[in-house]
N, C-alpha and C positions, 0 to 999 in steps of 0.2 A: 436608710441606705437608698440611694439613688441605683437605679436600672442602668447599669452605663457598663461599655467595655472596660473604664476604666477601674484603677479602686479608687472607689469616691467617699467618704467618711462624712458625718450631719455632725458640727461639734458648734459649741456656744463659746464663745469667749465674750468673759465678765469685764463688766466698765472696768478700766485702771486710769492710772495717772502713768503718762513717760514722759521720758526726757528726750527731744525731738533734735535728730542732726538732719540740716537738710542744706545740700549745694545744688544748687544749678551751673555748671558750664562744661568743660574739659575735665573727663573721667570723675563723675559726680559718686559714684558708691562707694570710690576709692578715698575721696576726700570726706565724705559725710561718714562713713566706716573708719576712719582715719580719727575722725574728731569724737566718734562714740567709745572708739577701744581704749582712748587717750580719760575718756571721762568716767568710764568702767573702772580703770585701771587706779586713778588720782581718789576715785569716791568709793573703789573696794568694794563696790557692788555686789560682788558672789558670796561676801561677807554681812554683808546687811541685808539681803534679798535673796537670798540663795534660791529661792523661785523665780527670778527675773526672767523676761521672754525679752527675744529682740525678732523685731518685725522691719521690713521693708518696702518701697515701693517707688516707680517711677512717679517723681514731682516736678514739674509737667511731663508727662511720654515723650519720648520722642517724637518728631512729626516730620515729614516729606518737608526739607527744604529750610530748615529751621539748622542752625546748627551746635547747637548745644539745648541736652533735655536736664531734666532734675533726679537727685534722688534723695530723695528720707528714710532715715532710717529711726525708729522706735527700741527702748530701750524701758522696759518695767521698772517703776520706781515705787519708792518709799513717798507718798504725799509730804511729807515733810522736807524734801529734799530740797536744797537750795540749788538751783542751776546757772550756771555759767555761761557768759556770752560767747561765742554767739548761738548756744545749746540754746531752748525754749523748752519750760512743760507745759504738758497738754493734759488735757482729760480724752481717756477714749471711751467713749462707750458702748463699743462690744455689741454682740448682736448673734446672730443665727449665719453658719458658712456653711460651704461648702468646702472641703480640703481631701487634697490631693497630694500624695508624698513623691518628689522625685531626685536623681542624684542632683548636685549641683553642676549646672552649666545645662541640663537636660530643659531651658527656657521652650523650647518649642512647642514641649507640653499645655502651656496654656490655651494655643489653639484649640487643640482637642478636648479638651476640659471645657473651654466657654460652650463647644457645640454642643455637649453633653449635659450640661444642667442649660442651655437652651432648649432643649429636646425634651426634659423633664417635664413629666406628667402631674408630680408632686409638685416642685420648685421650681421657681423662677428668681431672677437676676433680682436682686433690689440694691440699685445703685443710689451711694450714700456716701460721706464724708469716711475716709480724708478722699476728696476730688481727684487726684493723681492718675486715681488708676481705677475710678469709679466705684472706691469701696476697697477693691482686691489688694491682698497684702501675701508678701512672703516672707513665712515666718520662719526663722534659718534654726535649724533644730538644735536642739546640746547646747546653747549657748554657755550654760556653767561651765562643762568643759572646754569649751575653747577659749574663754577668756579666764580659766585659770589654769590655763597650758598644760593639761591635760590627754586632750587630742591637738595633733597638729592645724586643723582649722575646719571651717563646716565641708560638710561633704555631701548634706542632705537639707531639704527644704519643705514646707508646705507650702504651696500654691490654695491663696483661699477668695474664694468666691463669697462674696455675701448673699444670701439669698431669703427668699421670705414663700409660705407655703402658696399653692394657686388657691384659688377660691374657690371651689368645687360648683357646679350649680346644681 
């Protein structure tokens, strides 16, 4: 556990395979979230993977002056799985984070959360693929429920920092 005001969680997430929706232009999570719930839904996903995670993250960020950014969204699969255009699978290979749970829409958080494992004594940032967002993903929680209409839709998030320990001398 990280020394922070905030609540900060050390969790590993294991290499997988997912299936990648990712837009760039005019409301990009609506559309990339659009084309994953549409692919969930056709492949029955909660049905074959009932452990499926779904992850997110700006691809490119936003940036001063630019006027359309990216987003991708991550969706846990079956290695076997055939994907459809313009879906892509990827290999993730997982790694050491840092995570932090907030309601959804509560984005502002991440400021205070990068200061905080900046300030870390133990960890540090280790920025790493996917490029987006330098590693950092939000991973939108209950996905089983909400894509099998159970709850009415996410309400909660993890904000996850990738990080790797300092080196002590």
């Amino acid at each position: 556990k990280i020394e922070s005001k905030m609540d900060i969680r050390i969790v590993y997430l294991p290499p997988v395979t997912v299936v990648s929706s990712h837009y760039i232009g005019e409301n990009p999570e609506d559309v990339s979230g659009d084309r994953l719930a549409d692919f969930i839904k056709e492949m029955n996903l909660p049905s074959i993977k009932p452990d499926f995670r779904v992850y997110g993250f700006n691809n490119p960020s936003p940036q001063e002056g630019q006027e359309h950014y990216g987003y991708e969204f991550w969706a846990t699969i079956p290695k076997d799985v055939t994907i459809p255009t313009p879906l892509e699978k990827k290999e993730f290979s997982g790694g050491l984070y840092a995570a932090h749970c907030i309601k959804m829409g509560d984005f502002h958080e991440w400021g205070m959360f990068f200061e905080q494992i900046k300030n870390s004594n133990e960890y540090e940032i280790d920025w790493r693929e996917p490029n987006g967002m330098g590693g950092s993903l939000e991973e939108h929680i209950n996905a089983f429920s909400v894509y099998t209409g159970a709850v009415p839709g996410f309400t909660q998030l993890d904000l996850l920092i990738p990080i790797k320990r300092k080196i002590q001398d």
